[in-house]
N, C-alpha and C positions, 0 to 999 in steps of 0.2 A: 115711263122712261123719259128722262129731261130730253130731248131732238131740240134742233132749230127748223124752224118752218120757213127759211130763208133760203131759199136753192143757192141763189149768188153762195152762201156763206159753204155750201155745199162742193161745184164743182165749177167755182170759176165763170161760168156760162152767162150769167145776165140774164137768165131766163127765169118767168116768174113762176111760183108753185104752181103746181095742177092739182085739180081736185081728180078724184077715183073717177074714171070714166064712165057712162051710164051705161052704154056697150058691154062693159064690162059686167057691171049689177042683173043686166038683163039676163047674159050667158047665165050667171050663176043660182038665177032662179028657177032654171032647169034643172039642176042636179042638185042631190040631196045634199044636207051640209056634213052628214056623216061621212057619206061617201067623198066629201072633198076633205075633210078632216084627216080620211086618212091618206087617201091616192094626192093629194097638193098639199099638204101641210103646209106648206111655204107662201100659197096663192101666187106660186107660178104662172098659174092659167091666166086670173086675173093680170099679173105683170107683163106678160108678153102681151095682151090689148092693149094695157096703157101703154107700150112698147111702141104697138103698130099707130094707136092714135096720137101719140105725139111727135112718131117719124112723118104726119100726113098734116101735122102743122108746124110743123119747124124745117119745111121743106129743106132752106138755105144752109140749116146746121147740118142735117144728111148730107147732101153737096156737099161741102167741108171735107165732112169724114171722107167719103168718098175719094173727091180729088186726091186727098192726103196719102189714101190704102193705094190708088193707082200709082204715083210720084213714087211713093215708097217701092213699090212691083217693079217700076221701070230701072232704078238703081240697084234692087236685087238682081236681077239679072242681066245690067250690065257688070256687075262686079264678077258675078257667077260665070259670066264667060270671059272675062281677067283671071280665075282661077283656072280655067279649064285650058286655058291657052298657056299659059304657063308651066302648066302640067305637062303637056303634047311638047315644050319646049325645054325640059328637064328644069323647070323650077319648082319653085313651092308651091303645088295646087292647094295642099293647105290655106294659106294664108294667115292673117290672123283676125280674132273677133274682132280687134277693137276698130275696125275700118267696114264693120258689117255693117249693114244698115239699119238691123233692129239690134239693140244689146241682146246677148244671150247671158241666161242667169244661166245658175243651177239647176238641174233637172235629169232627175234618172232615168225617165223615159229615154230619154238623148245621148246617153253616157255612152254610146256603142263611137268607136275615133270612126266609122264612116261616117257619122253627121259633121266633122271637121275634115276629113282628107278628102271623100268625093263631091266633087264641083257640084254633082247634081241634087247629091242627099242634102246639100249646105243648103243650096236653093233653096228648094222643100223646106228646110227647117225655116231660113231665113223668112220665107212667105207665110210660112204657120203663125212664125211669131209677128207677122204683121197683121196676120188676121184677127187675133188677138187682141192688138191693140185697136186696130178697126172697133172690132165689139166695143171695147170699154167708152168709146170715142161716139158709138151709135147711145149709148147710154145716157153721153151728156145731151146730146143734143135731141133728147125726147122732151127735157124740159120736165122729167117727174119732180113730185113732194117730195121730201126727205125721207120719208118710209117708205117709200113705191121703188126711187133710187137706189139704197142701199140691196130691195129685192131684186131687182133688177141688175146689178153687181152682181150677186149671185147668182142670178140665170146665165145671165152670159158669160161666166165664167166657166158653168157648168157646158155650153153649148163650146166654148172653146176648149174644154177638155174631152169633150164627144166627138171631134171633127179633126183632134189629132190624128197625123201619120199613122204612128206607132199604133194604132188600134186595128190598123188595116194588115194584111201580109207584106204585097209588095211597099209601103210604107216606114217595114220595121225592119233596118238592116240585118239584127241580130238573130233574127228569129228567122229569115231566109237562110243565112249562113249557118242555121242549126238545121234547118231543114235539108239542106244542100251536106252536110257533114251526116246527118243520120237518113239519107235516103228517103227522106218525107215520113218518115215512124214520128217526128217528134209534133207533126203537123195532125197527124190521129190522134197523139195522144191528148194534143190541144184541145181539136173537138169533142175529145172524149170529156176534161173537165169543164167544157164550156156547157155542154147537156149536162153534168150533173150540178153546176153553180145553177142552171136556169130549173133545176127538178126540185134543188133542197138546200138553196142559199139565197132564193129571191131573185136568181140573176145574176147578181154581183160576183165578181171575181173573192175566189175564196182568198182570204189573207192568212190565212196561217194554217201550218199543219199539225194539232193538239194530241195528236194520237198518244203521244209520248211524253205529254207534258200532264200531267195529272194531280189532281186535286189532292193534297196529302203526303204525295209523294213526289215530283220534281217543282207543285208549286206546292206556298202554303205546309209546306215542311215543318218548320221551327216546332219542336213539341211542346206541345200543350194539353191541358184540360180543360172540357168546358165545366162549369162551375155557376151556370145560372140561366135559366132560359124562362119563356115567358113567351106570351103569342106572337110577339114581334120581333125578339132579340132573344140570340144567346152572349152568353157571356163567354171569352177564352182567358186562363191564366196563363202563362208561358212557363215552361217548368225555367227556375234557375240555374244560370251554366258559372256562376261565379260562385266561389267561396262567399263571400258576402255582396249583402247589395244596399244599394240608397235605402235610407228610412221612408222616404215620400215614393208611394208607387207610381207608373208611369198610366192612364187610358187615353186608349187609342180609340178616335168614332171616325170610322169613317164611311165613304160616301152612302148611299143605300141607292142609288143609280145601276153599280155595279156590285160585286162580291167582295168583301173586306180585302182579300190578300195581295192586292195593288201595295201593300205595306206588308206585306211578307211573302215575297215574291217566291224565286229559283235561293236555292241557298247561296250565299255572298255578293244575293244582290237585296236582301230582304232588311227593310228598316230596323223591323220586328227584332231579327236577327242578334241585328248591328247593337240596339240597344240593351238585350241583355246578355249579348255580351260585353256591354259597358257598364253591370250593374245596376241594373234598374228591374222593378219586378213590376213585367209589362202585362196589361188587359187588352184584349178586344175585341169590340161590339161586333156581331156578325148576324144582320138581318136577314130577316124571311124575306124570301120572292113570294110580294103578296099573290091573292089569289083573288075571284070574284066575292068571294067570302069577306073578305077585308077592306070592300066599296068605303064604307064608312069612316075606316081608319084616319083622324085628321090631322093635320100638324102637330097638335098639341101632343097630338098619343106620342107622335114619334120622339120629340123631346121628353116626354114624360116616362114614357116604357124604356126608351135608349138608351141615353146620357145619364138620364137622371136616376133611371133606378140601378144602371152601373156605377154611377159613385157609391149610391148606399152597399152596395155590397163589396165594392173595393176597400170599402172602408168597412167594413164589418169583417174582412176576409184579412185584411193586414193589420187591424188597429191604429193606423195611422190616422190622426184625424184632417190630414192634408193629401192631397192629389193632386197631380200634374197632368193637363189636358192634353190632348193633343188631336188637331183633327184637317184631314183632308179633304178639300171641295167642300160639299157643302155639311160633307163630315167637321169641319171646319165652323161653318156657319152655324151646326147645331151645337157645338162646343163655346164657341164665342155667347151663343144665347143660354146655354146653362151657365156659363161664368156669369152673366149679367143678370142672369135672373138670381142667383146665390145670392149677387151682391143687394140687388133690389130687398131680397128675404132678411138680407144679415147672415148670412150662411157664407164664412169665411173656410171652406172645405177647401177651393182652385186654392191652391197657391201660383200654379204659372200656368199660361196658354200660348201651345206654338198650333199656329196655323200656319197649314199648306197650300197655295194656289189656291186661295178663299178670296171670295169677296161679299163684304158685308154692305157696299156702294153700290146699289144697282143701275148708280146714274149713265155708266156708260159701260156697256158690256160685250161691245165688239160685234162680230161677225153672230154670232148668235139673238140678237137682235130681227136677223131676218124673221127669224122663225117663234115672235113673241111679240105679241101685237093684240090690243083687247078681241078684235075680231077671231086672229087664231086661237088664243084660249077659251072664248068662246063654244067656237068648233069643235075645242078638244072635247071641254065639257059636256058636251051632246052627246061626243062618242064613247064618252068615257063612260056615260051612264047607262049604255048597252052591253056593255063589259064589266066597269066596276074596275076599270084599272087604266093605263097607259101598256098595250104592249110594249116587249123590251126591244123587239125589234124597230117599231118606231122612234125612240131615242138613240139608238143604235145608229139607224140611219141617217139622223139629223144631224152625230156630230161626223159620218162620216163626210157628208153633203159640207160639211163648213172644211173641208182637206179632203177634198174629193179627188185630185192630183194624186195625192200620198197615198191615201185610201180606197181609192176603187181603180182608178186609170194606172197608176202603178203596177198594177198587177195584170191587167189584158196581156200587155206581150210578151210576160215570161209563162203566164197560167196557160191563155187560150190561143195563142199564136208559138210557143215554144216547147208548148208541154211538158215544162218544169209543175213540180210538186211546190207549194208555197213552202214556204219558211216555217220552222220550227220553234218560234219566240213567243217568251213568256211574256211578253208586254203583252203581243197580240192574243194569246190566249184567254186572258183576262179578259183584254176587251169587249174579246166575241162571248164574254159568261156573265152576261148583263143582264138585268131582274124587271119585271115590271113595279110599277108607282101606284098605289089605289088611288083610286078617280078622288075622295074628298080632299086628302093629305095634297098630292099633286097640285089640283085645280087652286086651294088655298097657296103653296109655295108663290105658285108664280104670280098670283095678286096683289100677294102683301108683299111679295118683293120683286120681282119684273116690274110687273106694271106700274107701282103705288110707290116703292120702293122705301117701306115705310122704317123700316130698322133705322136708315142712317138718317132721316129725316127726325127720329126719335119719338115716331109718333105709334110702334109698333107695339100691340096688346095681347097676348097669351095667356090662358088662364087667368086675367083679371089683376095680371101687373106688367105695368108699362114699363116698357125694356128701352132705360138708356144706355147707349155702350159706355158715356164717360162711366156709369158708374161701376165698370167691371176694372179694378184700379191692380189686376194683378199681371207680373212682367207679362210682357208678350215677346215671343218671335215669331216673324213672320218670314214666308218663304214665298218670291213669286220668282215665274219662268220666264225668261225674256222673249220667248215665241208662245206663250201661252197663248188660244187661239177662244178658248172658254172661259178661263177667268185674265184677263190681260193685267201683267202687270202694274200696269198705272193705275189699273181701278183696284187692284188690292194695295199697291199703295196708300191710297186715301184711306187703307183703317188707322193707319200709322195716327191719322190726325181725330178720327172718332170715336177711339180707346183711352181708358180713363191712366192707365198704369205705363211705365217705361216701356215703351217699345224699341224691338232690335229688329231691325231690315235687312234680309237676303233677297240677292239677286240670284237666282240661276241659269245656267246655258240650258238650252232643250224646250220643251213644250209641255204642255199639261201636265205627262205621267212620267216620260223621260227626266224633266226636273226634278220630277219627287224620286224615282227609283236613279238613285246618284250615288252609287258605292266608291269607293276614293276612288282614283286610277292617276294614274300619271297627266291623261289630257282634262281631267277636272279643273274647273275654274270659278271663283263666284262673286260678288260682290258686296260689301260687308261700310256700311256706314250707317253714324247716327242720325237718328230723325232729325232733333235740333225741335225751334219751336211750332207752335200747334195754331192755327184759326189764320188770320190773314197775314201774320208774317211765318206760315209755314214755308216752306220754298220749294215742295212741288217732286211730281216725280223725277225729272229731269234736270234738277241744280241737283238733287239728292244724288243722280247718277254722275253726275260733274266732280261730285268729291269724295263718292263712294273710294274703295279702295278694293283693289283686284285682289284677291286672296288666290292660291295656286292650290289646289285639291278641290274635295270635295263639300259642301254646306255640312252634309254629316255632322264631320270633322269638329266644324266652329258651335254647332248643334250641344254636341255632344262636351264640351266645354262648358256651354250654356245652362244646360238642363241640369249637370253634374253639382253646379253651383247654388243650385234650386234644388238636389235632392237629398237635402239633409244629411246627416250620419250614415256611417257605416251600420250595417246589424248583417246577423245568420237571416236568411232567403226565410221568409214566410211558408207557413204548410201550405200547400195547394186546397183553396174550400173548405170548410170545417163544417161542422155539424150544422148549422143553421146553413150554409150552401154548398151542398155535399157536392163531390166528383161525380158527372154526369156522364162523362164520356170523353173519349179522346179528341184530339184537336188532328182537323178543325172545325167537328163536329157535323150536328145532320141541319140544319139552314142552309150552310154555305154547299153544301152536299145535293140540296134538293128532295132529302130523304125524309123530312118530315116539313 
């Protein structure tokens, strides 16, 4: 990954790199690397010494923070007792944020109005978010490298979401005042999911409640047949809901992280859905949750068994001898590489590629960076080779760690402080139905593109042909999320500029999965402008958003304009599989099921 090794360029500070502290090297020669592979993924451990060794040389920067969190404490509560006297004198104990002494953002932990009307809960909050910024403040002044930094960002993030109020009883106003309204019943029933999150969730507050939400039937609906399976992938045809449909079929690859139906969600929120009910006769790819069996499995298989052998039979199934991609995450990324490798062959099959929240730039890849680093993959690889895979629950919990707020602390005070049931949502159910990675396939992903990042460098070699993207010259659209947290906007930006064919740019509101599952609604929003030109007088993600233009709905919407334009003629809906790939079973089949 391209870093600067220049701290100044980092956080301001004047302070020059630190190398890994030996301290640190020593601790870790004690514990196995498996064992920290899996319990520190992140080399937490290691962080928090480089943490202590450079609060013990950068005395005068500590000071600083210091002085600064006290100064700040002392105008917290004289404001707080301006509120509280004003109260006692019939004014507005309220007040208002903007005269607080820390800004308060958005935050649902806090949403309960006694964190603004009582003088003392405001305190409290006011003090939290100072400590807060204390932490980030102890971070510059350790004086870390650029990778130790950024870890260390997210340690202290994580220790200021651990040391929140709201995690404690008398801390979480709303959760007293359930307690006080149901006679202390909702304070057992707290403890009650708090023992069973630590018995059969790892701990973690449970996010969602899936009882009701089921595979086939509230998710993952849209009917279909499978129509081609193989060790690693089945295939899904969508039965047709139109009288007639596009000549050029539509495949869908996506991620193999999680379970395909991220794209065919709850019904009318489901892409799948959407698109054949705008005439298109849709596929897709729905992988196996490898097993220790599947160690060996390497990248190659995956584009080769996936992608690759669902065109031939989309094409063998429709006669069309054209196909429209389409793929999300790194469903995305394996999409973009069989368009490019077609193109490398002469195999003019793609006619168009829209990718989802994909990035083919691994130069800068955000917050997920902590957790990718030659040393941790390293690690991983050790421990992978005792298993033969990535548990699913340790990617699970990597990306809850990068929206640990959202994702874990969020739910303390309604789960185990309130004794609310979590929520009933199909995003979150998906979530939590995440597959493991085989150890070869994995360990390669993140070599040849975390680390090496060699796609867009154009230096990347698969089965024995070198993969440029100019030369995949077919439309593209792309779609990024403006809070995307995993593939960031800006960095799927930059395929705009390493694709060979006319590309179209969306913008979306939301975040990784929220972007993609975007059915119209009245508060949809998106942004819709042309790339313009390509190498050093490109103009970057941010002129790009300067003259974008606000569209009012959903990307769908402009999607579905797109693609329609690119799907050929009208004709009668294709049989479902024919003799050479017969109807296997109903959608959405036994992969995505667990069942085979």
């Amino acid at each position: 990954m391209a870093a600067s090794t220049d701290h100044e360029n980092r956080n301001g500070s004047g302070l020059p790199a630190r190398r890994t502290p030996d301290m640190a090297r020593a601790v870790e020669t004690l514990v196995p690397d498996a064992l920290l592979a899996r319990t520190d993924p992140a080399l937490f451990g290691r962080t928090a010494l480089q943490l202590a060794q450079g609060w013990v040389t950068h005395p005068g920067e500590v000071s600083r923070a210091a002085s600064s969190l006290a100064a700040v404490s002392a105008r917290i509560g004289a404001a707080a007792t301006g509120r509280a006297l004003r109260g006692l004198a019939g004014g507005d104990a309220a007040g208002g944020d903007d005269s607080a002494p820390m800004p308060v953002a958005k935050d649902g932990r806090f949403k309960d109005t006694t964190w603004a009307e009582n003088p003392g809960y405001w305190a409290l909050r006011q003090e939290y978010l100072a400590l807060v910024s204390f932490l980030e403040d102890m971070v510059g002044a350790a004086g870390l490298d650029v990778d130790a930094d950024e870890r260390a960002r997210l340690l202290m993030s994580l220790v200021g979401s651990i040391v929140s109020p709201t995690n404690v009883l008398p801390g979480n106003p709303a959760a007293l005042k359930r307690a006080f309204e149901t006679g202390g019943s909702s304070v057992v029933a707290g403890l009650r999911n708090l023992l069973d999150d630590v018995a059969t969730n790892n701990g973690k507050p449970r996010q969602v409640d899936a009882s009701n939400l089921r595979v086939g039937e509230e998710l993952a609906a849209t009917p279909g047949r499978v129509v081609y399976r193989n060790r690693l992938m089945e295939l899904v045809q969508f039965d047709a809901q139109t009288d007639e449909v596009h000549e050029i079929p539509l495949l869908c690859s996506p991620p193999w992280i999680n379970k395909y139906y991220v794209m065919d969600l709850s019904p009318e929120r489901s892409l799948v859905e959407w698109a054949v009910q705008h005439g298109h006769t849709v596929f897709m790819i729905s992988y196996r949750d490898p097993d220790s069996s599947m160690a060996s499995t390497t990248f190659e298989d995956y584009l080769e068994l996936g992608p690759a052998a669902a065109l031939d039979v989309v094409t063998g199934i429709t006669g069309s001898d054209k196909v429209n991609l389409m793929g999300l995450c790194l469903g995305g990324l394996m999409a973009a590489l069989l368009t490019t490798r077609c193109a490398v062959r002469g195999d003019d099959r793609v006619n168009s590629l829209t990718m989802l929240n994909t990035m083919l730039d691994y130069s800068e890849v955000g917050p997920v960076s902590s957790f990718v680093s030659p040393e941790i993959v390293e690690r991983l690889e050790r421990s992978m080779k005792q298993t033969g895979y990535l548990p699913a629950e340790s990617m699970a919990t990597t990306f809850d760690l990068l929206r640990a707020n959202d994702l874990i602390f969020n739910y303390i005070g309604p789960n185990w402080l309130e004794g609310k049931a979590p929520p009933a949502f199909d995003i979150l159910a998906w979530n939590s139905d995440s597959t493991r990675m085989p150890a070869a396939m994995h360990a390669a992903y993140l070599r040849h593109f975390y680390l090496d990042n060699e796609l867009s460098r154009g230096v990347l070699e698969l089965d024995g042909d070198l993969l440029s993207l100019k030369s995949a010259e077919a439309d593209t659209f792309i779609v990024a999320a403006e809070n995307d947290h995993i593939a960031p906007w800006r960095t799927s930006f930059t395929s705009t500029e390493l694709l060979g064919g006319d590309v179209t740019f969306v913008l979306s509101t939301a975040g990784h999965i929220a972007g993609v599952v975007n059915p119209p609604s009245p508060k949809a929003k998106h942004w819709v402008g042309t790339v313009g030109a390509s190498g050093p007088d490109a103009p970057g993600p941010d002129a790009w958003r300067a003259r974008s233009t606000e569209v009012k709905g959903s990307w769908w919407e402009t999607w579905s304009e797109w693609i329609s334009e690119r799907g050929g003629g009208m004709r009668t809906p294709p049989a479902t599989g024919n003799d050479e790939y017969p109807v296997l079973g109903d959608a959405p089949g036994d992969y995505v099921r667990g069942t085979a």
